[in-house]
C-alpha positions as CSV (number, residue, x, y, z in Angstrom):
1,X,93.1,160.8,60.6
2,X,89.4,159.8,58.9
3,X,87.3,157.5,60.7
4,X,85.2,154.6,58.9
5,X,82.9,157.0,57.4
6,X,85.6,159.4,56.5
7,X,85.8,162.6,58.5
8,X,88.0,163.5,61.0
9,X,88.0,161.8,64.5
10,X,86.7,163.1,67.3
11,X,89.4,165.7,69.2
12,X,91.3,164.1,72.0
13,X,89.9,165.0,75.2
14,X,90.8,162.0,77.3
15,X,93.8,161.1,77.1
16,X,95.0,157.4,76.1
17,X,98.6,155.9,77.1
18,X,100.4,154.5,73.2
19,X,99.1,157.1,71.3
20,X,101.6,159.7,70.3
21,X,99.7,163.1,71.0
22,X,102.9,165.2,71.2
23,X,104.0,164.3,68.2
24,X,100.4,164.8,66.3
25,X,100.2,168.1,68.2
26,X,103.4,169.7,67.5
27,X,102.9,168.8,63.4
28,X,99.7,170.7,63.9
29,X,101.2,173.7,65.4
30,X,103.7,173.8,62.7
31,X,101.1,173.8,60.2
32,X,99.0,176.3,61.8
33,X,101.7,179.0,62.6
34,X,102.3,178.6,58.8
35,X,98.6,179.2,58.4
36,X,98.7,182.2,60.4
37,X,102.1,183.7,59.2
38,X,100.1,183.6,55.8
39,X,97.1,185.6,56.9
40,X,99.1,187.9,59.0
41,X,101.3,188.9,55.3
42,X,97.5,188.7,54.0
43,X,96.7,191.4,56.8
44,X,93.8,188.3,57.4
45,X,95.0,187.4,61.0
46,X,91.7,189.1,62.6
47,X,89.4,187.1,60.4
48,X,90.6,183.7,61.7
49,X,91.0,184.2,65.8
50,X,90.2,180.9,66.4
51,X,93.2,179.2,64.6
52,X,94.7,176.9,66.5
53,X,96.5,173.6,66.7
54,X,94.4,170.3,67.8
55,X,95.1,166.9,68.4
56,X,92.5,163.8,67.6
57,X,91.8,160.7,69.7
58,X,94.4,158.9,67.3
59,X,97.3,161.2,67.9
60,X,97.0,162.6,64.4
61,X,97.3,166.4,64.5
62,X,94.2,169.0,63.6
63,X,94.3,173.0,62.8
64,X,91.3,174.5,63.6
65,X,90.1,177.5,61.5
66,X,87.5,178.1,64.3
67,X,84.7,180.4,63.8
68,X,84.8,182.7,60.5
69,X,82.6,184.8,59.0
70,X,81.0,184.2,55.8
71,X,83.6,186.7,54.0
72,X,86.5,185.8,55.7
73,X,85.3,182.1,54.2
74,X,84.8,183.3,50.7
75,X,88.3,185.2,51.4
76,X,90.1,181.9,51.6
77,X,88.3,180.4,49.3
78,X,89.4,182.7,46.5
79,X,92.8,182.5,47.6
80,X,92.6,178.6,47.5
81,X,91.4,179.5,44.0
82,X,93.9,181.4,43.0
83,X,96.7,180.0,44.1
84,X,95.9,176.5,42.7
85,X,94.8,178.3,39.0
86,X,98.7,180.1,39.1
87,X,100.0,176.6,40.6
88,X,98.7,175.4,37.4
89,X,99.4,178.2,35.1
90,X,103.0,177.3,36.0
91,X,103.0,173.6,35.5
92,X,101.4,174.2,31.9
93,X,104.6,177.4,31.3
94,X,107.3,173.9,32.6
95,X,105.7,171.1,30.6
96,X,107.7,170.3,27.4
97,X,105.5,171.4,24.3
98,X,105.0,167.9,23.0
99,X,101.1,167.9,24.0
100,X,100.6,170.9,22.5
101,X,102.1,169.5,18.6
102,X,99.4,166.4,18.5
103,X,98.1,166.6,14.9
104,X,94.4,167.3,14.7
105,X,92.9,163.7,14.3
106,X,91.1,164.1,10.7
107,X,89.1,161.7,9.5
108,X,89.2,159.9,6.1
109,X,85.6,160.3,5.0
């Protein structure tokens, strides 16, 4: 997906026999009407007109957010945020309470 330096490689734009572009695509898609199912619930669909499902010169699939403006861009950002912090509010609620009964370390001075 990354080239050398890596970022993402070039979209495909000329076609080359072997590589599986289909395949690539259609994973894309998926992805991206995923994407766009969660914006629509967001009532965020209009911010992101240009999402859309790509393909790279390697066969591996790309979604393209397109053109945003700078709110729609601080929008998903904060959602990003969010999500991650209650991701992670969730995984401390499920963890056993061992790491929370470590003695204070006290030193002998």
């Amino acid at each position: 997906m990354t080239d050398r330096r890596g970022v993402v490689a070039k979209r495909a734009e000329n076609l080359m026999p072997g590589v599986p572009y289909v395949r690539g695509w259609v994973q894309a898609r998926r992805r991206a009407d995923t994407l766009a199912s969660e914006l629509t619930t967001l009532g965020l669909e209009s911010d992101f007109p240009g999402l859309t499902a790509d393909v790279n010169v390697s066969g591996d699939g790309l979604v393209r957010l397109g053109v945003v403006r700078p709110e729609a861009a601080l929008i998903l950002a904060e959602l990003i945020v969010s999500g991650l912090a209650a991701e992670m509010s969730m995984q401390t609620e499920t963890r056993p309470n061992d790491a929370r009964c470590v003695r204070p370390h006290t030193s002998a001075t």
